[in-house]
C-alpha positions as a Markdown table, in Angstrom:
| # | Residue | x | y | z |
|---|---|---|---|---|
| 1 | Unk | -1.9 | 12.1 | -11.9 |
| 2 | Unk | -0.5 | 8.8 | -13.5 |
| 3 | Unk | 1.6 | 8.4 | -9.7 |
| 4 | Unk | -1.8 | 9.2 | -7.9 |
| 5 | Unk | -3.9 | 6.5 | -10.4 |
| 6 | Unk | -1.2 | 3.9 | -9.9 |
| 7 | Unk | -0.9 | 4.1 | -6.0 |
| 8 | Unk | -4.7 | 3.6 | -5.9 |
| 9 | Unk | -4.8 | 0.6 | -7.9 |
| 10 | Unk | -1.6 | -1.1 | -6.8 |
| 11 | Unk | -3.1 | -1.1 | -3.1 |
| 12 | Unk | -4.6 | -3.9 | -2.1 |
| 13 | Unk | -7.9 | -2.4 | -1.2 |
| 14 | Unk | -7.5 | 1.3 | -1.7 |
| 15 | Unk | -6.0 | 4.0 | 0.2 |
| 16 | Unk | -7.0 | 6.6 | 2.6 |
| 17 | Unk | -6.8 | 10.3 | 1.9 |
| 18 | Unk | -3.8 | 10.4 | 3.9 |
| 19 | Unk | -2.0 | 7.4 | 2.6 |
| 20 | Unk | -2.5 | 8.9 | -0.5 |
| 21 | Unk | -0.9 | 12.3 | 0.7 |
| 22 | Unk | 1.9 | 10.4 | 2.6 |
| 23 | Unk | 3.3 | 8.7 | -0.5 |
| 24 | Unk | 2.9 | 11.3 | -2.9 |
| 25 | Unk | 4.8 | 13.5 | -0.6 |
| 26 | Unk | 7.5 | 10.9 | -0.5 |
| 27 | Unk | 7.4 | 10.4 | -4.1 |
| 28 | Unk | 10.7 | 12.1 | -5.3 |
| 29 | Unk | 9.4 | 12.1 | -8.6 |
| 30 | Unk | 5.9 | 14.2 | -7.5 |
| 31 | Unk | 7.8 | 16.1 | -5.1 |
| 32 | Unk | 10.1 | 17.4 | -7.2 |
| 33 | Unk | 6.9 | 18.0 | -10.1 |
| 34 | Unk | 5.6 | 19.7 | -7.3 |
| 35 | Unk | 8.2 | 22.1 | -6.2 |
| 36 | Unk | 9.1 | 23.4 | -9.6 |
| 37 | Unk | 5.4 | 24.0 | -10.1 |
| 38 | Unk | 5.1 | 26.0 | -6.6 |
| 39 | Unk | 3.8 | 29.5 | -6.3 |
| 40 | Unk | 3.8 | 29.7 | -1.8 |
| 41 | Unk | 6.9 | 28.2 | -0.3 |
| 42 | Unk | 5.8 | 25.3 | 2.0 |
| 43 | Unk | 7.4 | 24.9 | 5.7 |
| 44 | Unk | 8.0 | 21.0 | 5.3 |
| 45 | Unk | 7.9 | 18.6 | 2.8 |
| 46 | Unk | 4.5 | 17.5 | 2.7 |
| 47 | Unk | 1.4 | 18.0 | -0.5 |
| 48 | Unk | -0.6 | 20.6 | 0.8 |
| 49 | Unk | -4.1 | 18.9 | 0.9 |
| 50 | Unk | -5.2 | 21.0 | -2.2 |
| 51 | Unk | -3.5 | 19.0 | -4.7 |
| 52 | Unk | -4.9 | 16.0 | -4.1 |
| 53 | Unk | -8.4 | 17.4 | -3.4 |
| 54 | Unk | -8.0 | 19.3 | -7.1 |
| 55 | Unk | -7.2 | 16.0 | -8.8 |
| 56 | Unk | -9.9 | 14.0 | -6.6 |
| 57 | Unk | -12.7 | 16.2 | -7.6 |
| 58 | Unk | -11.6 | 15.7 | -11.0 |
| 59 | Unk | -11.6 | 11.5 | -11.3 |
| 60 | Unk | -14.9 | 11.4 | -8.8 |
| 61 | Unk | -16.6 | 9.9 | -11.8 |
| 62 | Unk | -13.9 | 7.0 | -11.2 |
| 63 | Unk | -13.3 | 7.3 | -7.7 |
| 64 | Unk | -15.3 | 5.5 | -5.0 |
| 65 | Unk | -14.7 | 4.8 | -1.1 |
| 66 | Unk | -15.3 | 2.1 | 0.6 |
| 67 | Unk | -14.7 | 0.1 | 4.1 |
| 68 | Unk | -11.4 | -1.6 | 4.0 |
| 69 | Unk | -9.4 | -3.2 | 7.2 |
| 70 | Unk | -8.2 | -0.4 | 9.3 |
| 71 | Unk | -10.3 | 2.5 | 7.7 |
| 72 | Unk | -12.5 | 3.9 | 4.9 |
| 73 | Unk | -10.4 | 3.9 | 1.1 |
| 74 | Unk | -10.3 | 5.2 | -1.9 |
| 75 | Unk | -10.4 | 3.1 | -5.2 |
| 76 | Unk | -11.3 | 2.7 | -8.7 |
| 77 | Unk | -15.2 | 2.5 | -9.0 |
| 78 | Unk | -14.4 | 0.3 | -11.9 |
| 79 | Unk | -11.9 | -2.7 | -12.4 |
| 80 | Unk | -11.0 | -2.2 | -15.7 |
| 81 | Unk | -9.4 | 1.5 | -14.2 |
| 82 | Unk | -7.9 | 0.1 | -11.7 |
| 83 | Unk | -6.2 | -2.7 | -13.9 |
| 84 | Unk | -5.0 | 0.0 | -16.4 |
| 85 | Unk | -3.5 | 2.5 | -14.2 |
| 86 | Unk | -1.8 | 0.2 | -11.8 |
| 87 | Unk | 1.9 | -1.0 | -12.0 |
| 88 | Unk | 5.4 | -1.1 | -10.8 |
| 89 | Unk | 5.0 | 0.4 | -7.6 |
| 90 | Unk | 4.2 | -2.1 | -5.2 |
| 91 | Unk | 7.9 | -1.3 | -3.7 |
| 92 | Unk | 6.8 | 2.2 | -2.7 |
| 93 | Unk | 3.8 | 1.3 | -0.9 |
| 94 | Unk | 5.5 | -1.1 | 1.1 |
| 95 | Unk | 8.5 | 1.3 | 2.0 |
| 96 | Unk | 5.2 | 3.5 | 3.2 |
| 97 | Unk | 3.4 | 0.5 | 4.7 |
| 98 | Unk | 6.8 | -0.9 | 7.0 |
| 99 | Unk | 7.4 | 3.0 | 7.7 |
| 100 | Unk | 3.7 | 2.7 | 9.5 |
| 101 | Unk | 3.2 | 1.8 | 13.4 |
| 102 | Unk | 3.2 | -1.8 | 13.7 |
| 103 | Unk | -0.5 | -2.2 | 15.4 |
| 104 | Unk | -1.4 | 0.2 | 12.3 |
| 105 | Unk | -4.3 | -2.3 | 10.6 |
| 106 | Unk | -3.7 | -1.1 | 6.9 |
| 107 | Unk | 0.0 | -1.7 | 7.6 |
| 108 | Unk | -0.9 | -5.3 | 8.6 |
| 109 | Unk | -3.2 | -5.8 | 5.7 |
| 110 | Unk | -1.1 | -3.9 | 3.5 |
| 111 | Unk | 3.0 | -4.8 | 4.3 |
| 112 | Unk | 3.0 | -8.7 | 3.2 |
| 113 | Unk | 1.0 | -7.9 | 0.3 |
| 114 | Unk | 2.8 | -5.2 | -0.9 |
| 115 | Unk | 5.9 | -7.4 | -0.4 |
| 116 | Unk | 4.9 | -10.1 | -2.2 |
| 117 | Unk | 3.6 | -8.2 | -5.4 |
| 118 | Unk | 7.2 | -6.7 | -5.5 |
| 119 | Unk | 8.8 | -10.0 | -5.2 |
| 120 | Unk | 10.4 | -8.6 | -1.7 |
| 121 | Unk | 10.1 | -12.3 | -0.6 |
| 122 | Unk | 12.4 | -12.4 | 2.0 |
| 123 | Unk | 11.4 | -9.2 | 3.4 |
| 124 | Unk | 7.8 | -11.0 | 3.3 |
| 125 | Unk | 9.2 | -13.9 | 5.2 |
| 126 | Unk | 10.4 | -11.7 | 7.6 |
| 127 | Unk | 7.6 | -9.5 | 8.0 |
| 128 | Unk | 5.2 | -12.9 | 8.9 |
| 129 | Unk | 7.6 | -14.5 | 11.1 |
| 130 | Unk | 8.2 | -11.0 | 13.6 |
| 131 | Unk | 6.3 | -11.0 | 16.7 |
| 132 | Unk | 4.8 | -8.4 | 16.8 |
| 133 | Unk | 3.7 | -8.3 | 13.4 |
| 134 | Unk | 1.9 | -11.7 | 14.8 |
| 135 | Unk | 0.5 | -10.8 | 17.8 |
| 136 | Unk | -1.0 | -7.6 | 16.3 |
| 137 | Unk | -2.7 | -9.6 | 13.7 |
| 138 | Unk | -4.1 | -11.7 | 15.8 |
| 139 | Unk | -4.6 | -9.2 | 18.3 |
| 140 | Unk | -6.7 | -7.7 | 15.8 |
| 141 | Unk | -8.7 | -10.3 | 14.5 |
| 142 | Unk | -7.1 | -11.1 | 11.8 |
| 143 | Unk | -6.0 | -14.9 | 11.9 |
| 144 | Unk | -7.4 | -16.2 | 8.9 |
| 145 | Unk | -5.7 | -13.5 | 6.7 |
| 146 | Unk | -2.5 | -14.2 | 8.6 |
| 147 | Unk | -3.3 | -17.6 | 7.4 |
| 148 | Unk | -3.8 | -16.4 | 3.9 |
| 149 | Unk | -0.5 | -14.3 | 3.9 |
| 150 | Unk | 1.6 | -17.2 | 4.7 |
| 151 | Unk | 0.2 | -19.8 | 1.9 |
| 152 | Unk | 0.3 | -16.7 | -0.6 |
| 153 | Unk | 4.3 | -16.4 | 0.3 |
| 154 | Unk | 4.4 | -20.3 | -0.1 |
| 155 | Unk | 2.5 | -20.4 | -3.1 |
| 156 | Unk | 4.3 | -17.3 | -4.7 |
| 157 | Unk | 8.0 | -17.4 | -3.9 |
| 158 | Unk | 10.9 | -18.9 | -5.5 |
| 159 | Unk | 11.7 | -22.4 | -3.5 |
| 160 | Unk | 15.1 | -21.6 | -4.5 |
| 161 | Unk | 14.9 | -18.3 | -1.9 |
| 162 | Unk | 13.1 | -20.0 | 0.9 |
| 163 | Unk | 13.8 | -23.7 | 0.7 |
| 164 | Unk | 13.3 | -24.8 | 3.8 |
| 165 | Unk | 9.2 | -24.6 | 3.1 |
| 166 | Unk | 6.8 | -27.2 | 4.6 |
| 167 | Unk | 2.9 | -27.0 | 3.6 |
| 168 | Unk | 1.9 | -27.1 | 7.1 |
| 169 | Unk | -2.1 | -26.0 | 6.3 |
């Protein structure tokens, strides 16, 4: 549960009932919670839906979907839930989030933000400056958050790690 509740909040808008099943699954730390706790073998390593659904149908009081880029999400209904549960694994969702087709909308909405709460910043740097992270942003209409990633990473990094800034907006 406290995996699930922090994967929710540490997205940046939520994440789909898949997304949610995709890190879980690899989660070492649920996985292995998982397969001590077994009762049905399982024929490759991936959460069977039912675990999530179970613990879903428990925090629907909490829980609330809404339209996000690149699909409908789950989040916290409330912010003060969300701010409590998340922390620490920005890393993980942006292993996931890289992992993910690069056309994939939640991975371009997702990867530099991820990157930049886990202080990956030159992982963010590269991320912004790859063409085809750039064309399929644009491509997909998403210019002024392109815009907004870069002065984020400006804003937020180190100068020491990427010196060779110019405020160019």
């Amino acid at each position: 549960m406290e995996r699930s509740l922090g994967y929710l909040a540490t997205a940046r808008y939520g994440l789909s009932e898949d997304e949610v099943l995709d890190v879980l699954t690899a989660d070492d730390a649920v996985w292995n919670d998982f397969d001590r706790r077994k009762h049905h073998e399982v024929s490759e390593r991936r959460l069977p839906v039912v675990v999530w659904s179970r613990l879903s149908l428990d925090l629907e009081p909490y829980l609330t979907e809404r339209a996000a880029p690149g699909g409908t999400v789950i989040s916290f209904y409330h912010r003060q839930l969300e701010e409590s549960a998340g922390a620490g694994l920005h890393a993980e969702l942006a292993r996931y989030f890289l992992g993910r087709p690069v056309a994939d909308t939640r991975r371009l909405v997702e990867l530099p933000f991820q990157q930049r709460a886990a202080h990956q910043w030159k992982q963010a740097e590269a991320t912004l400056f790859d063409s085809q992270f750039l064309f399929a942003k644009g491509g997909a209409g998403m210019v002024l958050d392109l815009v907004a990633d870069y002065q984020a990473l400006l804003e937020e990094a180190p100068k020491r790690l990427l010196p060779r800034r110019r405020r160019w907006i």
